[in-house]
C-alpha positions in Angstrom: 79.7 118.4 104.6 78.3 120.7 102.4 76.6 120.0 98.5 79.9 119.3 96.4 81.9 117.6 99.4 78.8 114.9 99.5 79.1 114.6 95.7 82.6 114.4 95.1 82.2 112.1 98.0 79.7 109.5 95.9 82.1 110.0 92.8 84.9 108.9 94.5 83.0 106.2 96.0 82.6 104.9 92.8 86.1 104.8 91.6 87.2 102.8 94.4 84.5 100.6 93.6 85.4 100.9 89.6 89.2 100.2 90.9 88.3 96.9 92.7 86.5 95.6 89.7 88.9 96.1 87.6 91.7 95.0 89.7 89.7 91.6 90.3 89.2 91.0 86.6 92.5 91.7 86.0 93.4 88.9 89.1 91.1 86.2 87.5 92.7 86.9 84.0 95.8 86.0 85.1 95.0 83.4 87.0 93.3 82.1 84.1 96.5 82.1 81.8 98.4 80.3 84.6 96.0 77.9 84.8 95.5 77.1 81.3 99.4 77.3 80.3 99.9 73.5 80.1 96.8 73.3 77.6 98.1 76.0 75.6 101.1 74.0 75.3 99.7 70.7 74.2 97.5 72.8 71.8 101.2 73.7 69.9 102.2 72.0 66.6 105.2 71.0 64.7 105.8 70.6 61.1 105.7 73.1 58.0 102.2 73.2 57.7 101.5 74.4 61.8 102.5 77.9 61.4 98.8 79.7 60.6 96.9 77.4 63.5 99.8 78.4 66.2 99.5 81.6 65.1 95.5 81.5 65.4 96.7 80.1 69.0 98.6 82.8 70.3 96.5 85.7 69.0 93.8 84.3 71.3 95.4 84.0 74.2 97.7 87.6 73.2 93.8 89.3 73.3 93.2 87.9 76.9 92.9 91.2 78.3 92.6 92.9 75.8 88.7 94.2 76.7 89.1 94.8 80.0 92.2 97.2 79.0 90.0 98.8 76.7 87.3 99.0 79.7 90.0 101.2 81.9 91.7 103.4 79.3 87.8 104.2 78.6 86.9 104.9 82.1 90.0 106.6 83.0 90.3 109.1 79.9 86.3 109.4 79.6 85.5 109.4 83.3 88.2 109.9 86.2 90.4 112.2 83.7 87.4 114.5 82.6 86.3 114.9 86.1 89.3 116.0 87.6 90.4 118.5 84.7 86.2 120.0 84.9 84.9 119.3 88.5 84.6 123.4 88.6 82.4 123.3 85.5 80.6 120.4 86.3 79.4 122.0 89.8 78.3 125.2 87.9 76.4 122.8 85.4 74.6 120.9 88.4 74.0 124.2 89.9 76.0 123.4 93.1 76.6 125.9 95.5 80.7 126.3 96.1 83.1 127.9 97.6 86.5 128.6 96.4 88.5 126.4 98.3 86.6 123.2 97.5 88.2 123.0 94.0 91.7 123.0 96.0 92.0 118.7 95.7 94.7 116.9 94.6 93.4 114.0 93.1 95.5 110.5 92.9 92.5 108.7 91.4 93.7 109.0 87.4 96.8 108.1 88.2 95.7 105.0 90.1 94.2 103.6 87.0 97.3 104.2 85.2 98.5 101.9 87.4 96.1 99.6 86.7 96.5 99.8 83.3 100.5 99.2 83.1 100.1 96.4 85.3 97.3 95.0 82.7 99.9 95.2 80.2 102.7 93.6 82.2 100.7 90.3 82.8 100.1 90.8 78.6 104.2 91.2 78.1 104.9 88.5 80.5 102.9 86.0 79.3 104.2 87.2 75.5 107.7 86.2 76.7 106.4 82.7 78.0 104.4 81.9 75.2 108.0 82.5 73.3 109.7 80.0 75.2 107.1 77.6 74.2 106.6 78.5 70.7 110.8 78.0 70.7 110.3 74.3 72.1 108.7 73.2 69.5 110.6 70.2 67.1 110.7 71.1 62.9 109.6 74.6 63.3 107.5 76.1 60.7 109.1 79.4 58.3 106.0 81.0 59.3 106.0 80.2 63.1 109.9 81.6 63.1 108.8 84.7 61.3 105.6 85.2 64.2 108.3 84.6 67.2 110.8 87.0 66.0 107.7 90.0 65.6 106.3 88.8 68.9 109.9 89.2 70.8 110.2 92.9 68.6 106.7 94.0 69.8 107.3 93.0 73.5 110.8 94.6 73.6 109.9 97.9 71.5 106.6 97.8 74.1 108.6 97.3 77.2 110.7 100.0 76.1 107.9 102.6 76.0 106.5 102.1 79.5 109.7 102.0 80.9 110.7 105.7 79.5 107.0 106.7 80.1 106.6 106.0 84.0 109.6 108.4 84.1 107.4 111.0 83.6 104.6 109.6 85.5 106.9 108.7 88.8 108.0 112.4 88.7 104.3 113.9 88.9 103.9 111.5 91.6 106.6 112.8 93.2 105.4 116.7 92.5 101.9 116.0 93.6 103.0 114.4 96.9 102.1 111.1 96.6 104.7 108.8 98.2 103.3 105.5 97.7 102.2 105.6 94.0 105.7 107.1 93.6 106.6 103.8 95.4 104.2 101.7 93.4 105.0 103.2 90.3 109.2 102.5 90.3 108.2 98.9 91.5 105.9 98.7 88.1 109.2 99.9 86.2 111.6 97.3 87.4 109.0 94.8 86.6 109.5 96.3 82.6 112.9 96.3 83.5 112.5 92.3 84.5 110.8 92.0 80.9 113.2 93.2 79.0 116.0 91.2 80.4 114.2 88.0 80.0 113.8 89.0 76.4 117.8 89.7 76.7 117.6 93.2 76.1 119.9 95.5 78.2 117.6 98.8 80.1 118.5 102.1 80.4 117.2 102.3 83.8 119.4 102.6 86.7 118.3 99.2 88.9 120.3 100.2 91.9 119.0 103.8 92.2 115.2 102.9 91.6 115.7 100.1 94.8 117.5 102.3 97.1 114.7 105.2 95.8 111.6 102.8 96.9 113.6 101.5 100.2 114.2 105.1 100.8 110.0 105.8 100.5 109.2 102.7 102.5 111.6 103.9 105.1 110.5 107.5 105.6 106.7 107.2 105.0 105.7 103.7 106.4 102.0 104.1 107.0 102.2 104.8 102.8 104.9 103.4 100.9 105.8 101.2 103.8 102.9 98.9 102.6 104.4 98.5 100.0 107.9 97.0 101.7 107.3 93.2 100.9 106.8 93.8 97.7 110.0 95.6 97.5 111.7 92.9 99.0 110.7 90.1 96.9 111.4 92.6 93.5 115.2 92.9 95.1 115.5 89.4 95.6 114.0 88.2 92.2 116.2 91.1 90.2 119.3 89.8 91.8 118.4 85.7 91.6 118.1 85.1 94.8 114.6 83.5 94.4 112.3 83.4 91.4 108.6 84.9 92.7 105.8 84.4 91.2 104.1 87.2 92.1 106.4 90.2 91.7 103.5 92.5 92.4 101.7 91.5 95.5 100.5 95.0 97.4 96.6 93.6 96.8 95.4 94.7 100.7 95.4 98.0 99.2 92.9 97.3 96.2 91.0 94.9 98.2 89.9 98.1 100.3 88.4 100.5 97.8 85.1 99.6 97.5 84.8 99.3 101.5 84.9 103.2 101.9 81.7 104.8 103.5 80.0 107.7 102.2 80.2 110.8 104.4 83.4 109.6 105.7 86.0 111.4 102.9 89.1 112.9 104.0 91.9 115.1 103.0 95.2 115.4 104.3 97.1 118.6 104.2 98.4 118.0 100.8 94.9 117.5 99.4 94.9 113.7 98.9 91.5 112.7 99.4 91.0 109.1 101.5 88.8 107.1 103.1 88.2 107.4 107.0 86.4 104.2 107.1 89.7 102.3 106.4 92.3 104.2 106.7 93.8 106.4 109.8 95.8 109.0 107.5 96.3 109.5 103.8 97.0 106.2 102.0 99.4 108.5 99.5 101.3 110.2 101.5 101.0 109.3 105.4 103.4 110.1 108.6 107.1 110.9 107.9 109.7 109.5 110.0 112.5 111.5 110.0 115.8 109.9 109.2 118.9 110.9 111.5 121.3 109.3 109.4 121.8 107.9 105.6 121.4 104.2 105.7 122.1 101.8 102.7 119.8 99.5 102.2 122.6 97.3 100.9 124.4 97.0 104.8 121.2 94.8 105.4 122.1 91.5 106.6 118.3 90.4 106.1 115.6 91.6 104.0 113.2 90.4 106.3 115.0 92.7 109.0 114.3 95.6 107.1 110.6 94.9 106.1 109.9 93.8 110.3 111.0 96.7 110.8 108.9 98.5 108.6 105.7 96.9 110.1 107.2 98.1 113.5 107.2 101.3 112.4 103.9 101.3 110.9 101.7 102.6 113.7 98.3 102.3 111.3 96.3 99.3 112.5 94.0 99.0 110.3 96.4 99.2 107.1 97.6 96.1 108.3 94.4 93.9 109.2 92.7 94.8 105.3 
């Protein structure tokens, strides 16, 4: 491994480890609304004179997350994105000797904390539209409690509206940089927007039908990648057409779990120029083995979801993508 290799190595080492800190935060956050809902409630009042203290109220629990999004934007923009656009100057700076084809990488690491950070503010949007429902329950609501619901169902729709248009563009340099299953990850992440806005009872523009059949489609032909991502796809399917409420829409965890259990010296890079980690993983985690389809298959002609996602695992030949 020569000088920049073992450095780029470290950096990346610390990502992953930046990634699973973030993630868990982002976990205990969560859990933490959930498990203080029912106090939140009680908390509530009614009457004219209520409307400033349940305002008070929600602003708190609204800011939540609010430093730890501020904490990954930071990172991301100050840290991941400047090293990626300068690693060739910063080499040069260090004095590091290179060769030409080192700088040939095709990082997925920015982009994985953009995923982080939508998924940051889709616990923030979902627990906007529950904290509606409650603010609507209560008995001889205040002017000035109306006036705050009706801004804080604008903001969340106008919000959910944005990320929705903008993973368009981020799903497509996914898609030009190779990297099936944050391509995967990132269409799941826009149907959960999509979810938003139709609990809020606003109509999408996105095409519900064409982004499932697109992440079946990813699942099917790169299972050692996207494939992990197959039961969450199948619980987002059944939860956009009511066949079951689930309460966690966004369950691919075994792949954040692992980042911070790479081993320096043991960096890979598949032939597209992902890098990934040998300690955990037998190919790229982004883009993996390719099954070839012989024919077109609709999703829809499934008689079970489970089927589908069995079969997935069947196909999934990386053992230790499955034990994390």
């Amino acid at each position: 491994m020569s000088a920049l290799e073992g450095n780029i190595d470290r950096i990346y080492a610390k990502f992953c480890r930046k990634l699973n800190m973030f993630m868990e935060q982002m976990y205990d956050a969560k859990s933490g609304l959930d498990k203080t809902f029912g106090a939140f409630n009680r908390v509530l009042r009614p009457g004219p004179l209520s409307g400033r203290r349940n305002e008070e109220v929600v602003r708190n629990r609204g800011n939540a997350l609010a430093e730890l999004q501020r904490n990954i934007t930071d990172f991301r923009d100050d840290v991941v994105q400047q090293f990626e656009k300068n690693i060739a100057r910063i080499a040069t700076f260090l004095g590091i000797p290179t060769a030409p084809d080192e700088f040939d990488m095709n990082s997925p690491y920015r982009l994985r904390f953009d995923a982080l950070f939508y998924r940051s503010r889709l616990i923030v949007l979902e627990e906007s539209l529950r904290m509606l429902v409650a603010l609507k329950d209560i008995r001889q609501t205040s002017q000035h409690t109306l006036l705050m619901t009706e801004g804080m169902r604008s903001m969340t729709i106008s919000e959910a509206q944005v990320h929705l248009a903008a993973l368009q563009n981020t799903i497509a340099e996914c898609r030009s940089k190779d990297m099936k299953r944050l391509e995967a990850e990132f269409h799941l992440i826009q149907l959960c927007f999509h979810i938003v806005l139709k609990d809020a009872g606003v109509m999408s523009e996105l095409e519900v039908d064409a982004s499932l059949h697109k992440i079946w489609d990813l699942c099917h032909t790169y299972p050692d990648s996207a494939g992990l991502l197959a039961n969450t796809y199948a619980a987002m399917k059944d939860h956009i057409r009511d066949v079951r409420r689930h309460t966690d829409l966004y369950s691919s965890r075994n792949v954040w779990w692992s980042w911070p259990r790479h081993t320096t010296g043991d960096l890979q890079h598949c032939k597209y120029g992902h890098p990934f980690s040998g300690t955990m993983w037998d190919s790229c985690l982004e883009c993996g083995r390719e099954v070839r389809k012989l024919a077109t298959m609709d999703p829809n002609k499934l008689l079970k979801e489970n089927d589908f996602v069995a079969a997935i695992k069947t196909q999934t030949l990386n053992g230790k993508s499955w034990r994390v």
